[in-house]
Each structure stands twice: as C-alpha cells, then as structure tokens.
C-alpha positions in Angstrom: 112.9 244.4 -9.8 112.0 247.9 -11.3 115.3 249.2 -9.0 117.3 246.1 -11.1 116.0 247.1 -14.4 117.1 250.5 -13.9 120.3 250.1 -12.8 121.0 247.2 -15.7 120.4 250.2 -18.2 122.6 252.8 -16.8 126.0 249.8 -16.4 125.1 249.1 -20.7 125.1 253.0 -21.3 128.1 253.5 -18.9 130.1 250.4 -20.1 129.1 251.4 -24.0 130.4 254.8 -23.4 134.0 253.4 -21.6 134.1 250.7 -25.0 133.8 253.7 -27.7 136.8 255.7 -26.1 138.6 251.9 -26.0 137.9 251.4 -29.6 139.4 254.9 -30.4 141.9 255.5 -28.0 143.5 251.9 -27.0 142.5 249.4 -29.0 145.6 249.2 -30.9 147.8 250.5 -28.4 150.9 248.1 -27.5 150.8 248.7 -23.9 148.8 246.2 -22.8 149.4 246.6 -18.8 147.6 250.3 -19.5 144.8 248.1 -21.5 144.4 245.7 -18.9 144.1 248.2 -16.3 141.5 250.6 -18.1 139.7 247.8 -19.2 139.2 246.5 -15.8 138.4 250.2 -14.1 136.0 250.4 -17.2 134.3 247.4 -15.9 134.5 248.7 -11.9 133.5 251.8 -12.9 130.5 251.3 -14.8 129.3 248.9 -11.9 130.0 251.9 -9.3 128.9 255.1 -10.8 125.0 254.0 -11.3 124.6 253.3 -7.8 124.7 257.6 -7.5 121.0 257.7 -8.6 117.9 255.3 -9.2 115.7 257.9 -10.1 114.8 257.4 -13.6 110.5 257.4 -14.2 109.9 253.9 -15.0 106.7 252.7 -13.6 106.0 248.8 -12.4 103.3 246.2 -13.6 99.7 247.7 -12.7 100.2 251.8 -13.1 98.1 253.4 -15.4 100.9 257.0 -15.7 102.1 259.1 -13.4 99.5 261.0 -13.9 96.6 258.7 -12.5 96.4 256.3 -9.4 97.6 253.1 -9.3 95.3 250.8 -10.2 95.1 247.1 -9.5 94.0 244.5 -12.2 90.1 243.5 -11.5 88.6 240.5 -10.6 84.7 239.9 -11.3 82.4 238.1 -8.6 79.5 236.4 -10.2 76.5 235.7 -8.4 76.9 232.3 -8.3 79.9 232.2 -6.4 82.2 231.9 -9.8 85.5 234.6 -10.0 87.6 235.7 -12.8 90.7 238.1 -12.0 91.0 239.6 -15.7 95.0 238.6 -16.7 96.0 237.9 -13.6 95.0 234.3 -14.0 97.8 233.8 -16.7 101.2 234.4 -16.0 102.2 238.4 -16.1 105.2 239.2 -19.1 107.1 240.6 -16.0 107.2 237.1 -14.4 108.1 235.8 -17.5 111.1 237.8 -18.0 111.9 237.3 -14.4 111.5 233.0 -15.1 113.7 233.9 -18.4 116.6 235.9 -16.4 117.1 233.6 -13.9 116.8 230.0 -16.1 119.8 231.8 -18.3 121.5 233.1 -15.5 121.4 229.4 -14.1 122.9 227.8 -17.1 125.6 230.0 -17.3 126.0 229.5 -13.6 126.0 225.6 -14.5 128.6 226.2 -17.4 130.9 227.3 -14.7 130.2 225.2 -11.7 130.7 222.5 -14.8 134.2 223.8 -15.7 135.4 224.5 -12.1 134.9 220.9 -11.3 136.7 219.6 -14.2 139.8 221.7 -13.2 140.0 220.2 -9.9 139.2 216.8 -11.3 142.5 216.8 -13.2 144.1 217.9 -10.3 143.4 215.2 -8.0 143.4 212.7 -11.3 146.9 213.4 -12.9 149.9 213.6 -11.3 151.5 216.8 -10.6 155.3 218.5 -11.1 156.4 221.1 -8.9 158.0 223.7 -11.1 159.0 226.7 -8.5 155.5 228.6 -8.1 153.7 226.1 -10.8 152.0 223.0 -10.5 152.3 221.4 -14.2 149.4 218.7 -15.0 149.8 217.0 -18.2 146.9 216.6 -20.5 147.7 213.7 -23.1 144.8 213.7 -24.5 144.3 217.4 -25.0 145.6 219.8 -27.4 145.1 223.0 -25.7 147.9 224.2 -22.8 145.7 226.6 -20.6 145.9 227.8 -16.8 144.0 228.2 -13.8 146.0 230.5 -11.4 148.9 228.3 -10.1 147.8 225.3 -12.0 149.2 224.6 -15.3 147.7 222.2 -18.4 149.7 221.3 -20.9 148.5 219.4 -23.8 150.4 216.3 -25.3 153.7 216.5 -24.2 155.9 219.0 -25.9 159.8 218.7 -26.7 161.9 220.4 -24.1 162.4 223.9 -25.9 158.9 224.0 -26.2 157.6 223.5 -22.7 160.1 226.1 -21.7 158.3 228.6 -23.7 154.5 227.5 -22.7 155.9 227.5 -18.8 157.2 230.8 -19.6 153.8 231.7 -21.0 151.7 230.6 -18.3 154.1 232.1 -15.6 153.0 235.3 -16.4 149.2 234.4 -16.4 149.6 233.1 -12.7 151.9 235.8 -11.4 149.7 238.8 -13.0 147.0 237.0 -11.5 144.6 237.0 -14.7 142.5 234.0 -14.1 141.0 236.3 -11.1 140.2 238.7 -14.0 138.5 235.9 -15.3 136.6 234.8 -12.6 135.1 238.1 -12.0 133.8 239.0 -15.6 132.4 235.3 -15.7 130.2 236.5 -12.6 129.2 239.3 -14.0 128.2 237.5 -17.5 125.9 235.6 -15.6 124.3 238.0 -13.3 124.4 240.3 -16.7 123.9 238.0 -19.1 121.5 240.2 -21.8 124.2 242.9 -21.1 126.1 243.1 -24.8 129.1 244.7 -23.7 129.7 242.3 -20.7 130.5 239.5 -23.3 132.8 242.4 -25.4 134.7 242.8 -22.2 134.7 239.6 -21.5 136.8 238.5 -24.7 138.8 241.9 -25.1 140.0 241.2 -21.5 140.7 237.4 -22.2 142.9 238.7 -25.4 144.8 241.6 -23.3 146.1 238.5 -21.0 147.3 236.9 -23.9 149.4 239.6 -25.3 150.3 240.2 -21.9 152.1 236.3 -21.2 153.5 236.3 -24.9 155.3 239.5 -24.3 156.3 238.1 -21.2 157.7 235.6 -22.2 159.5 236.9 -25.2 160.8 239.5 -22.7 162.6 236.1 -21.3 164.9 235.9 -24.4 162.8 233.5 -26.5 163.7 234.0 -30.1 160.1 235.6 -31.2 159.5 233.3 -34.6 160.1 229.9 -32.5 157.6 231.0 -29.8 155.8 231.6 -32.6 155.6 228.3 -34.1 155.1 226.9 -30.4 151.9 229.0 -30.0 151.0 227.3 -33.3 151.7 223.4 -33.0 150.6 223.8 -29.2 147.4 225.9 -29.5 149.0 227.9 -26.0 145.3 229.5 -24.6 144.9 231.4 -22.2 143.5 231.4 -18.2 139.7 231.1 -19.0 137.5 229.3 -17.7 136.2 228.2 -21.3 139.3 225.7 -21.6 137.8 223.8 -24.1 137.1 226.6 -26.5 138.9 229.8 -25.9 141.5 228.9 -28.6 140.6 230.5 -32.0 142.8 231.0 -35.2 141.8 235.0 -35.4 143.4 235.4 -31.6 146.7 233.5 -32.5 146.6 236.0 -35.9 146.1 239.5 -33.5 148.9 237.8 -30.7 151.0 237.0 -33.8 150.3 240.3 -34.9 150.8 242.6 -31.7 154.1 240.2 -31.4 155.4 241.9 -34.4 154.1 245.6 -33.9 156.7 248.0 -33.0 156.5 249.1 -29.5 157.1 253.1 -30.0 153.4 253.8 -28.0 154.3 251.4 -24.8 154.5 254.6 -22.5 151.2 256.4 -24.0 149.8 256.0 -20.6 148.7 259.0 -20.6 145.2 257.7 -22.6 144.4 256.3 -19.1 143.3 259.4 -17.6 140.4 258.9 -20.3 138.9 257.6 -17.9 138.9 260.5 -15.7 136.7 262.5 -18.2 134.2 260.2 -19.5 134.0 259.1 -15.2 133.0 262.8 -14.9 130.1 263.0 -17.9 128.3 259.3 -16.5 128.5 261.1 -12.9 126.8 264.1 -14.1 124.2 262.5 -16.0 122.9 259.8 -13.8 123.3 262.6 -11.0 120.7 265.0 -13.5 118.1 262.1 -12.7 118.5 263.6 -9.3 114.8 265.7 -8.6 113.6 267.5 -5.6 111.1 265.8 -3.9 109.1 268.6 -2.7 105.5 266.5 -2.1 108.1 264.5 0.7 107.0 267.2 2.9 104.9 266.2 5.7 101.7 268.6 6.0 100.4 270.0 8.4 97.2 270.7 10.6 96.7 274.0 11.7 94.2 273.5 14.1 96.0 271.0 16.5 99.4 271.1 14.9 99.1 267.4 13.8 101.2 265.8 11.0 99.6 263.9 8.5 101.6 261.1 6.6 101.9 261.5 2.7 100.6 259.0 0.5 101.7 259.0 -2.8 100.6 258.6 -6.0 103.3 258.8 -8.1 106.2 256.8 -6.9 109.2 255.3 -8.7 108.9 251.5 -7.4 105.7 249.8 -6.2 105.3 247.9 -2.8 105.7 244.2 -3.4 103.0 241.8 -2.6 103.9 238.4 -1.4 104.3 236.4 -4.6 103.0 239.2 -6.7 100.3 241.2 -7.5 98.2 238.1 -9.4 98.4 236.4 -5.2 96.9 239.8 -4.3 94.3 239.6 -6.6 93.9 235.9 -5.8 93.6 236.5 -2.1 90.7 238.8 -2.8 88.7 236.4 -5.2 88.9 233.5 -2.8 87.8 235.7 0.4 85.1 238.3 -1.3 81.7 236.9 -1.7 78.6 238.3 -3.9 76.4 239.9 -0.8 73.0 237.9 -0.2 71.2 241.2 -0.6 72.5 242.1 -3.9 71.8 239.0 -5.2 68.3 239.1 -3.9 67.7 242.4 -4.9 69.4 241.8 -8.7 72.0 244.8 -8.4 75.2 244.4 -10.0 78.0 247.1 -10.1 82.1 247.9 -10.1 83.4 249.4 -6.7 86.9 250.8 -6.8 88.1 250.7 -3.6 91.2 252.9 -2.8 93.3 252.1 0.1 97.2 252.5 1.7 99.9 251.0 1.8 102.2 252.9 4.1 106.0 252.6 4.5 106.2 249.5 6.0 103.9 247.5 3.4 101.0 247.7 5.7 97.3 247.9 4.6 96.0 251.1 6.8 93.1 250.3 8.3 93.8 252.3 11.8 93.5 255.9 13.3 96.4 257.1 11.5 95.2 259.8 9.0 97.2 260.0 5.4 97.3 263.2 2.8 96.7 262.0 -0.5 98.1 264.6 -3.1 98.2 264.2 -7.0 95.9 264.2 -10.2 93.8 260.9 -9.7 91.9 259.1 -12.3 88.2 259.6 -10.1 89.3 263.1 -8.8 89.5 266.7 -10.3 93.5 267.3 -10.5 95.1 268.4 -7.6 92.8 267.7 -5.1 93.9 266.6 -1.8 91.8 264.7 0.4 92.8 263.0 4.4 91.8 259.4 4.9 92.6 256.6 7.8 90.9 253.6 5.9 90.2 251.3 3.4 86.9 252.8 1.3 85.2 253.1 -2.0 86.5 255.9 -4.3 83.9 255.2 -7.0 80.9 253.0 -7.5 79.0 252.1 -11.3 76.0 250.7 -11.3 75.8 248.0 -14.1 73.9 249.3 -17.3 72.2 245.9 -17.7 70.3 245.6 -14.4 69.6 249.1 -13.9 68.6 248.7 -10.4 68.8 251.4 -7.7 68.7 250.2 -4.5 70.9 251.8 -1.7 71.0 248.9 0.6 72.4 246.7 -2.0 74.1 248.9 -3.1 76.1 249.1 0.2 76.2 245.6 0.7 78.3 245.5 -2.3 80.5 248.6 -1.2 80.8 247.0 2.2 82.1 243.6 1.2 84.7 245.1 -1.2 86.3 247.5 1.4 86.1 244.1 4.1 88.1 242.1 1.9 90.6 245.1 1.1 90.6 245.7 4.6 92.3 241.9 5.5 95.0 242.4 2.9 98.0 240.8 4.6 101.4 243.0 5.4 102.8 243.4 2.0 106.6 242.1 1.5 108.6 245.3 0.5 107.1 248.9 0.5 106.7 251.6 -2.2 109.5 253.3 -2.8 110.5 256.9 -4.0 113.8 258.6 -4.6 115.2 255.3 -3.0 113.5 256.1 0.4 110.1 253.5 1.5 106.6 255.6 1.7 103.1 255.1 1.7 101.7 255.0 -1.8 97.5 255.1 -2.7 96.4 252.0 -4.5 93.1 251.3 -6.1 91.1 247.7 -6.4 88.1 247.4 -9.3 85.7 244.6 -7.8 83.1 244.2 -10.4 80.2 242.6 -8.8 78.2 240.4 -11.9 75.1 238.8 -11.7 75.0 235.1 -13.3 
C-alpha cells in the first residue's frame, strides 16, 4: 500500500513536470505527429522513471516516528473477561481510502466494460459495409460518427460528398492506430483515477488524434471550408471510448482552428528531445532518495564468530498482517485472558511486549538471536540489545490499585508474551530500501480490573 502511495506521488510530480514543458514548448505547435509522440513518451516515461527508487520516508498506519519503535494500537482486558482494542474496533482511515480507491476505480472500470459492450453490440446488431480496411456501421439514430479501431460509426446517413470526407477522417484514426492510445490512458485513468494530470492527458491526447485525421484527410484534397461544414452538420468525434460525449463545441473551435493555422513550425521536431532533459532531472531526483543503508550490515560475535540478524526499527514499509493490523489486534483480544492470579490478587497493569517479525513475516519465537539497533521509545538512544523471543519491554503498574505483588505481576507479563507468542505468519514482511527484513514491533496489553 505504502510502496503504491509512493510511487502514485512521484508519476503526478513526473507527469506535472512533462505537462509544464508541453504547455510552453508544444502546445500550439502544428506538428501534431511530434505532439502525439511526446505526449505518449510523457505518459511512458513518467510510469517508468519512478520505479528507479521507492525510498522516500513515509511511514505506515501504527508508527509512532522514525525515531521510536513501532508500536501497535492497544487493546484493554478487563477482569471480567470484557476487551476493547482502542480504534481498532472502527474502521482505520487507511482502509477507508483503500474501500474509496477501489469503489472509484470499479466504476470507471464499469464505464468502460459498459462502453466496450455497446461497440460490439452494434456490431453484431447493424449490418456492416466493407469499405477496403473499414467496416462502416450506420447509426440512424445517432448524431455522432466516431471509431473503434477498424470499426466505423456513422450517424444519420450523410450525402455522398460527405461520407467521403468522415471515411477519410476515420481512416486515419484506424491506420495511426489511435483508439489503442485510447485504450491505454483509459486503464490508466482508472487505476489512477485521483491522478489530475491523467485526465489532462487523457483529453490533450484525444484532441491531438483529432487534428491528426482532419489533417489527414484534408491532405486527401478535400476543399478545407466543406470539411469544415461536414465536421459541423455531422459532429465527426473521435476514437474514444466516451462515444456518447466526446463531441464538444470548444474541440470543433481548436480543430477548426489548427485547420486554419499556417504550418511554418511542422518540422520543429527538434522540441522533442525536451524530453531528453527534463527525463534526466526526474532520474536524478528520485535517484537522490537513494540512501546508504549502513545498519543492513549483519553484526557480528566476536567470541564464536556468529552472525546475528538485524531487526529494524526504522523501516520504510511495514509487514502486513492478514487482513490488517485491527485482525492482529483482534486475534490477541479473543485469545489473551485476565490471569486468575491477578484478578485474585486485584493487580492491574500495561505490559508492552516487544517482539519480531523477521523477513519472512514470521513471529520469532525460536533460537535464532536478532540485534536490535535504534533509539526506542523505553530505551536510552542507541542502545543495542540481542534477543530470540517474544518478551515484555516495559511493565506500569496501574495508579489505581497500587498493588505490588510479583507473582501477579508475572502472571500478567506471562499471558501477554503467550498470546504474542501464537501470532500467526504474517502475509508480507517489512520492508527497507525495497529489500524484506526483520523489523521490532511493540504490543500495549493493558490489563483492567472491572
């Protein structure tokens, strides 16, 4: 999720950076093959070039800083045999956002699925003419003429001249192949729907094809103010998806427009090698989020020449727990019971148990001994300290009972670390400079008399 989010916020800085030199460099440019093709590498590269590095410092759901372990949310055990786990019982914001992405991303999806089935409905509903490489559909009750690769609409049937020209039109779309265009930035509108520039793209791209198939087919010998009034009375569109509403009056104005410009700038295509430069600055800073890992080295024991495994305190993604950390902390409240003793006895207290969760998601509860290096929230900074098992960090009496009693006290200690101890196999592990590793995590159980 956390790798996601990260990469998400270097394609909007990348594909923002690729859209300003647009703006200023091409945007009114009249060579609209050199458009089409940096707008599409734009799109490729900005996709590409964040891949380089995932090391930005964003932390997941449940760290306190970088500076201090990772601590869990905390349940409460009340002697009665009720259990609270803090939030954890509502649903976290990151879940929420998660439910949110993918309910939008499944609309969209729908919008599509929606639109691809109507295309090949009219295909196997109307009757088709075989025009060399295009298969004509007419559309009498539509006023839009549109295609869809090889397959051509045309709305209410036009007079001969006309057709000529919206064949001629839609030629180009299929032979430059710009419905696969299409298809890809409506992918990546879904996946990246919250993305701003996608949807830019999306429509700048959609008008490029346009200027593309009317200069195409002006290029055909069509007198330029007929077409003109063809693209008019016929609403020509384009080869979106979007049939139904990728016709707007301020497009036919720009094609209209770009029609009549003067075409002095068609070989500027020099301004492509922009791309070349501003590829160069995203590379170098992404690649700056590059740092050298030098706590990734294993230490060693002197005595018996031994290697210890690191576990980490500060890591860039957190290992994932089957359904999320609210099942983890659910898992412990329905397994962890308030000790007999302790309840006997009146002693009440909040054990932090600290435990591992090495590279591949397990809880370590065997021989194998772990270095655990960092600043700590229970420890002075810096202090290292070897460990091959679940076990309390910390223990605070509660201020209300005020009872001292060691074998209480320990019953309480003991039950917490039991419980930690039968954590299932997490689902993914922890995860630093893109490699998996063991990281440190810490459980509050707050035992509470009732």
């Amino acid at each position: 999720m956390i790798e996601f989010i990260i990469y998400a916020l270097k394609t909007i800085i990348a594909l923002g950076i690729f859209a300003l030199v647009y703006r200023f460099g091409l945007l009114k440019d009249v060579n609209f093959r050199a458009r089409r093709f940096y707008l599409l590498n734009a799109v490729f590269l900005s996709f590409i070039l964040p891949l380089l590095s995932f090391n930005f410092n964003i932390f997941s759901p449940g760290e306190s800083s970088p500076l201090g372990s990772f601590v869990l949310e905390e349940i409460t055990v009340y002697s009665d045999g009720l259990k609270s786990i803090g939030e954890s019982s509502k649903v976290p914001f990151s879940e929420i956002i998660l439910y949110t992405y993918i309910l939008i991303a499944a609309l969209l999806g729908f919008r599509i699925l929606f639109q691809l089935i109507r295309i090949l409905s009219n295909t196997r509903r109307l009757r088709a003419d075989n025009m060399g490489k295009l298969m004509v559909y007419r559309l009498p009750l539509e006023s839009v003429s549109f295609s869809f690769f090889r397959f051509v609409f045309i709305g209410k049937t036009p007079e001969k001249g006309d057709m000529e020209k919206i064949l001629a039109h839609e030629k180009i779309h299929a032979g430059q192949l710009h419905t696969l265009d299409v298809l890809v930035m409506e992918i990546l509108s879904v996946i990246f729907w919250f993305n701003p520039f996608i949807w830019w793209y999306r429509t700048e791209i959609k008008n490029v094809h346009e200027y593309l198939a009317d200069e195409g087919a002006l290029d055909e010998g069509f007198n330029r103010k007929s077409y003109q009034i063809t693209l008019l009375e016929h609403l020509i569109g384009s080869a979106s998806l979007s049939i139904t509403n990728n016709f707007n009056y301020s497009l036919i104005k720009n094609r209209i427009a770009m029609m009549n410009k003067e075409k002095k700038g068609r070989k500027n295509i020099w301004k492509l090698f922009l791309l070349l430069p501003v590829s160069a600055m995203l590379i170098i800073g992404f690649a700056c989020t590059e740092k050298v890992d030098t706590d990734a080295e294993l230490l060693s024991n002197k005595k018996n020449e031994a290697y210890y495994e690191p576990a980490y305190q500060e890591v860039d993604v957190m290992p994932e727990y089957p359904g999320g950390l609210g099942e983890l902390s659910k898992f412990v409240a329905r397994n962890i019971r308030y000790p007999e003793i302790a309840q006997k006895k009146g002693v009440a207290g909040r054990v932090m148990v600290q435990f591992v969760v090495d590279k591949n998601g397990n809880v370590v509860t065997d021989t194998r001994k772990f270095k655990i290096s960092g600043k700590s929230n229970f420890e002075a900074p810096g202090e290292e300290k070897l460990f091959n098992e679940v076990f309390v960090v910390s223990y605070s009496p509660d201020d209300e009972t005020e009872k001292d009693d060691l074998e209480a006290t320990q019953a309480l200690k003991d039950e917490a670390v039991r419980v930690i101890s039968t954590l299932p196999k997490f689902s993914s592990p922890a995860k630093k400079d893109g490699k998996p590793v063991a990281v440190a995590l810490t459980f509050p159980i707050n035992f509470a008399l009732q």
